[in-house]
Legacy VTK file of the C-alpha trace (Angstrom):
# vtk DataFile Version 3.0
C-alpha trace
ASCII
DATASET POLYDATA
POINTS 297 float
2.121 -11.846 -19.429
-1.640 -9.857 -19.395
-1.847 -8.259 -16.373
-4.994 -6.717 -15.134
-4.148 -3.654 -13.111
-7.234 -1.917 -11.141
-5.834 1.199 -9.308
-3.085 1.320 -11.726
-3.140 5.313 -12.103
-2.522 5.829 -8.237
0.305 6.135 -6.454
1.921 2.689 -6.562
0.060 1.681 -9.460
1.517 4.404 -11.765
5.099 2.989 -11.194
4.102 -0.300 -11.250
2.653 0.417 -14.531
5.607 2.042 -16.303
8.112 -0.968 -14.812
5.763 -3.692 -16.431
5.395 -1.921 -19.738
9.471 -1.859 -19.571
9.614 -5.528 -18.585
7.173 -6.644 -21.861
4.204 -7.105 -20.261
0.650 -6.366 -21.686
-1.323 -4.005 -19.292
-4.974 -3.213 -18.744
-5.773 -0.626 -16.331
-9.376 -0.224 -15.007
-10.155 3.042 -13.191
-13.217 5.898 -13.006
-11.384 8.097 -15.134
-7.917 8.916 -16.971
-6.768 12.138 -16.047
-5.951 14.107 -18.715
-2.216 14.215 -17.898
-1.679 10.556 -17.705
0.848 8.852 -20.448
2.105 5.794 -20.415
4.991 3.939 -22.784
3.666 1.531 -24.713
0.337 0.233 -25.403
-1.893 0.525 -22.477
-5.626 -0.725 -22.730
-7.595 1.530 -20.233
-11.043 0.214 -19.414
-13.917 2.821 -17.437
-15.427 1.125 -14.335
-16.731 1.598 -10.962
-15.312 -1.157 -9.470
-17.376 -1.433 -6.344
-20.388 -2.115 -8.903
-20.663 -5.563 -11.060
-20.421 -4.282 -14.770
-18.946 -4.301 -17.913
-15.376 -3.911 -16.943
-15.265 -7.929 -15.081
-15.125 -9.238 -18.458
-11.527 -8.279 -18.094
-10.683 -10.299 -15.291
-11.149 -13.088 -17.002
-8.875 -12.424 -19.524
-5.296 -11.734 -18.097
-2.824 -13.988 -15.876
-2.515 -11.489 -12.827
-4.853 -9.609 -11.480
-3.221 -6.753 -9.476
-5.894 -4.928 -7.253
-4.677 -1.673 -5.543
-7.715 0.196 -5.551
-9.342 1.711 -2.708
-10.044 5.520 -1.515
-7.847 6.918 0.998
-7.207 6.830 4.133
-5.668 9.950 4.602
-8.413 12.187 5.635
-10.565 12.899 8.901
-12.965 9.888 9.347
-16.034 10.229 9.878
-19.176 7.772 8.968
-19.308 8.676 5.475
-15.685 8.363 4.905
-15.289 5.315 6.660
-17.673 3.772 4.547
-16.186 4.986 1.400
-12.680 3.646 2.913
-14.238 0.562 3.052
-16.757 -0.308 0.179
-13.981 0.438 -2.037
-11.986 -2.221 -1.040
-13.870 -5.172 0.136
-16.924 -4.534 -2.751
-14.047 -4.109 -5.624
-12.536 -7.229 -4.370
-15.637 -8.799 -3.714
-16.650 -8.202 -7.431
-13.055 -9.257 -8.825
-13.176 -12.867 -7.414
-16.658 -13.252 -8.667
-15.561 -12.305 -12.039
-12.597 -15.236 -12.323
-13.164 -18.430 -14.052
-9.803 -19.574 -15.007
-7.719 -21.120 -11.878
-3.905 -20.388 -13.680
-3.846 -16.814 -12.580
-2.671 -14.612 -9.569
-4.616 -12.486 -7.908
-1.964 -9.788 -6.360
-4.447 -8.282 -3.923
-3.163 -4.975 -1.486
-3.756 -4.879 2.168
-1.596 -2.980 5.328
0.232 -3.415 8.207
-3.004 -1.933 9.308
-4.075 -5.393 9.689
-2.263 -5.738 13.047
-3.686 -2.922 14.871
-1.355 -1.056 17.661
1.337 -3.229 18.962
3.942 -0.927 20.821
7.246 -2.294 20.843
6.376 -6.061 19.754
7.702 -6.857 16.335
5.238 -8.227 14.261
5.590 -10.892 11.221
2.896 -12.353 9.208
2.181 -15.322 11.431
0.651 -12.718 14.035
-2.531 -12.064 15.120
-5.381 -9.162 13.946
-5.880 -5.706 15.384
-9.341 -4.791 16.237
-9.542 -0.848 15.455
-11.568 -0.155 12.110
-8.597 -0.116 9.910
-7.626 -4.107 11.148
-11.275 -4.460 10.645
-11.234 -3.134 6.985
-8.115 -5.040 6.250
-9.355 -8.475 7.223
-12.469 -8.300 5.735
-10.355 -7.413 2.363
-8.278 -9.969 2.981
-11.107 -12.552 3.393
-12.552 -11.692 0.444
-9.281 -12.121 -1.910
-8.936 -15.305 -0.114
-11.814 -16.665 -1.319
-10.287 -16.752 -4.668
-7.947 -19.877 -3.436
-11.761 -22.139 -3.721
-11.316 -21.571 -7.926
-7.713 -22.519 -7.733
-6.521 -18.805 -7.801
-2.727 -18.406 -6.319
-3.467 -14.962 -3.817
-0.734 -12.955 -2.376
-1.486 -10.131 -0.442
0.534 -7.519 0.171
0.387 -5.632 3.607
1.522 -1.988 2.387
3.735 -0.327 5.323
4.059 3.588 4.613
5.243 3.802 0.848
8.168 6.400 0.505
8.338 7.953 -3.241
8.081 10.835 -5.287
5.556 12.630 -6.376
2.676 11.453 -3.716
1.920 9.335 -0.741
3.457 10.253 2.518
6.408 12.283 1.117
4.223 14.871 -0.278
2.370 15.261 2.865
5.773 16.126 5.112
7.643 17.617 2.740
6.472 20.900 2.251
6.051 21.147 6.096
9.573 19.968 6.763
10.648 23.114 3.628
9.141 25.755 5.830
10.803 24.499 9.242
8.033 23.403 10.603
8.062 19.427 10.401
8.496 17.157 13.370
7.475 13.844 14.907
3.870 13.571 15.435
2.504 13.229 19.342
5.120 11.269 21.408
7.111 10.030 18.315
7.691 7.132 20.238
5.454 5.035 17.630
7.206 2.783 15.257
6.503 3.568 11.300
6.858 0.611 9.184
8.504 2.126 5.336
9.149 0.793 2.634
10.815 2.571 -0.651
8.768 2.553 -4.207
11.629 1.104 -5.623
11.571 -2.142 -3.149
7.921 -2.170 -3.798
8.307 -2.480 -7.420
11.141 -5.204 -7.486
8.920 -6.951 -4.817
6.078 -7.581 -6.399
8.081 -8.520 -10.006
9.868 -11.123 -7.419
6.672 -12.737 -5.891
5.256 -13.141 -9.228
8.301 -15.703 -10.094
7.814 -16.885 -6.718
5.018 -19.504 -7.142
5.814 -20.962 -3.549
4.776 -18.066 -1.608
1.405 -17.064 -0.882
-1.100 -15.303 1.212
-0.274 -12.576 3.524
3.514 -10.934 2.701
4.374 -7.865 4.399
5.375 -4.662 2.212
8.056 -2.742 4.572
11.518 -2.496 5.102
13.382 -4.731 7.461
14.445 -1.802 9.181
11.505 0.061 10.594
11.950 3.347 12.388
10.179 5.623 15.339
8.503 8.511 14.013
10.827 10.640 15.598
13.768 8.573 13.863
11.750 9.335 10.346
11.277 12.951 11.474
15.175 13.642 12.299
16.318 11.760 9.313
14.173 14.247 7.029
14.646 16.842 8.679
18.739 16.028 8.331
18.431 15.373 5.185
16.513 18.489 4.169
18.598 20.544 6.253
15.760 21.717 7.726
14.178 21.609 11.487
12.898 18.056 12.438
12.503 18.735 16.256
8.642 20.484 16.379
6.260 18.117 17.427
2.777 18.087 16.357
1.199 17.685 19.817
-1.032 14.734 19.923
-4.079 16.432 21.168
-4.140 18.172 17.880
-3.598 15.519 15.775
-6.566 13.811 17.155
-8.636 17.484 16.867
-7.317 17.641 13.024
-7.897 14.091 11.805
-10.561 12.584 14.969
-10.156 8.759 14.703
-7.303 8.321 11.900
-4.929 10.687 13.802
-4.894 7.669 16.831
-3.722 5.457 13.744
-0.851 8.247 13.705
0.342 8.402 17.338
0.492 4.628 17.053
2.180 2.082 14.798
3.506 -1.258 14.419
6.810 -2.812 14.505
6.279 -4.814 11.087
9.591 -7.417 10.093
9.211 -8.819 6.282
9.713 -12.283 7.353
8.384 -13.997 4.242
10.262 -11.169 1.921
13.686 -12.166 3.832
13.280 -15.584 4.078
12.660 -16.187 0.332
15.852 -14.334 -0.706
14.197 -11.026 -1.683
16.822 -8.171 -1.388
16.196 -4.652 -0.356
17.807 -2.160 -2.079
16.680 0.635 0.618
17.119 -1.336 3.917
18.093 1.974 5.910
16.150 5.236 6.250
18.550 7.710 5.944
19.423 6.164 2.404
15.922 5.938 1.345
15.232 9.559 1.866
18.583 10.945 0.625
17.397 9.145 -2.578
14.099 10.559 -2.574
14.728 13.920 -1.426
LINES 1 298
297 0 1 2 3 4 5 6 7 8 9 10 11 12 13 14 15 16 17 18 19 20 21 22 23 24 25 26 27 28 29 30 31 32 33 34 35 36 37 38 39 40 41 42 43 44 45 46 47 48 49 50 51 52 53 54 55 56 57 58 59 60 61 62 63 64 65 66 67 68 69 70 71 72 73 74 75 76 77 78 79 80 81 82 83 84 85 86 87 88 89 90 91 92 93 94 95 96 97 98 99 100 101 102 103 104 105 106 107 108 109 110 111 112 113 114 115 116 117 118 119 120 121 122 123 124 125 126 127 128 129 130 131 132 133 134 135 136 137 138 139 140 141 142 143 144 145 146 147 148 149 150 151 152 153 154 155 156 157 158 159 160 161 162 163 164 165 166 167 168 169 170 171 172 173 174 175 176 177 178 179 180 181 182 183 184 185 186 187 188 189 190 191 192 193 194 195 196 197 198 199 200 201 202 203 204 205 206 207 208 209 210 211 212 213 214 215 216 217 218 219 220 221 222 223 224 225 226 227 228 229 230 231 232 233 234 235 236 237 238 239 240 241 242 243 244 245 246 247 248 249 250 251 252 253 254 255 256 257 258 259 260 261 262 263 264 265 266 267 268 269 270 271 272 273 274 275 276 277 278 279 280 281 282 283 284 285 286 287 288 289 290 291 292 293 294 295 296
């Protein structure tokens, strides 16, 4: 197949880029810039765009089967109003400008979202038939999600993703603890009482090649293991795993003085289940934590 892949030199896009190439498929990426250290096998078209401005680069869409749409700046800062803005114009406009850009109705638009969506839920587990959060990041993820929807009115076939915390090397949330975890000073953040929906890179990868054969499902399908853990449950099993410390919390009142606003979306968390995943036969081949990590780390 042509697949379109904007936000293909990030974190998950990068894999998902060298697993397509492997599988046969013909890939355009469409990103700022290249960075100079960025190969890929095969033969990759890379196209220069802002995507949160109409341009030249939504001639592409036009031209490829699936349309895979990971971009958008992250999260993983101290919010403020300039950042939340940027947080947020990069995902709704480059969506916004995407659906605008398709005219042919056989195509999939494989559009990311996260278990953001649902906002703080304690202990409740949560599957895609549940209701919307209404913090800023379940704000910024419906308003994404309504404007990949919209793509359905041309005939488009949408599935969106709901990302839980994506374990792999070389970036994401791994990168962040590790290093803190090596100099025996890692821990569970605030209570550690919060649940952290995961999900391995691998599991990511084989899900999204199984949801494109999957013409039956559509709309919302949540990205996480069926196994989610408490923070402090993620912590230990690091911190075992490393051989290293996994008992110093980072007090919450700091975590909120580092990060303002995005460290509450740290002390709290959702208990996300991968109903639709599960009950279209998909199987995980990192259901447990401890087996994730150990193949990580």
């Amino acid at each position: 197949m042509n697949i379109l892949l904007i936000g293909g030199t990030g974190f998950i896009g990068t894999r998902l880029t060298e697993r397509l190439i492997n599988e046969g498929h013909r890939l355009t990426l469409i990103g700022r810039s290249l960075a100079g250290d960025k190969t890929f096998p095969g033969e990759v078209r890379f196209i220069p765009g802002d995507t949160t401005r109409e341009g030249a680069w939504q001639d592409a869409v036009s031209k490829n089967d699936v349309i895979v749409n990971l971009a958008g700046a992250s999260i993983f800062t101290r919010w403020n109003d300039k950042t939340k803005k940027l947080i947020y114009d990069s995902r709704i406009l480059t969506t916004r400008n995407i659906v605008t850009a398709v005219k042919q109705d056989n195509v999939i638009l494989f559009n990311a979202s996260a278990v953001g969506y649902y906002g703080p839920r304690d202990d409740e587990e949560v599957t895609e038939e549940d209701a919307n959060g209404d913090d800023f990041l379940s704000m910024v993820c419906q308003d994404w999600e309504k404007e990949a929807l919209k793509a359905e009115e041309k005939g488009v076939r949408v599935i969106i993703p709901r990302f839980g915390i994506v374990l792999g090397k070389g970036g994401g949330a791994l990168a962040q603890m590790v290093p803190m975890f090596k100099k025996c000073l890692g821990g569970p953040l605030g209570s550690g009482k919060q649940w952290s929906p995961w999900i391995h890179m691998e599991d990511v990868i084989e899900a999204v090649l199984f949801l494109l054969e999957k013409p039956e499902v559509q709309g919302p399908v949540n990205f996480c293991a069926p196994n989610p853990v408490r923070n402090e449950e993620l912590a230990r099993a690091l911190g075992e795993t490393l051989t290293r410390p996994w008992f110093i919390p980072a007090p919450a009142f700091m975590v909120r003085l580092m990060l303002g606003e995005f460290g509450d979306i740290l002390l709290t968390g959702q208990r996300v289940i991968p109903k639709k995943l599960q009950e279209n036969g998909f199987q995980f081949k990192f259901p447990e934590i401890r087996e994730a990590l150990q193949d990580l780390v």
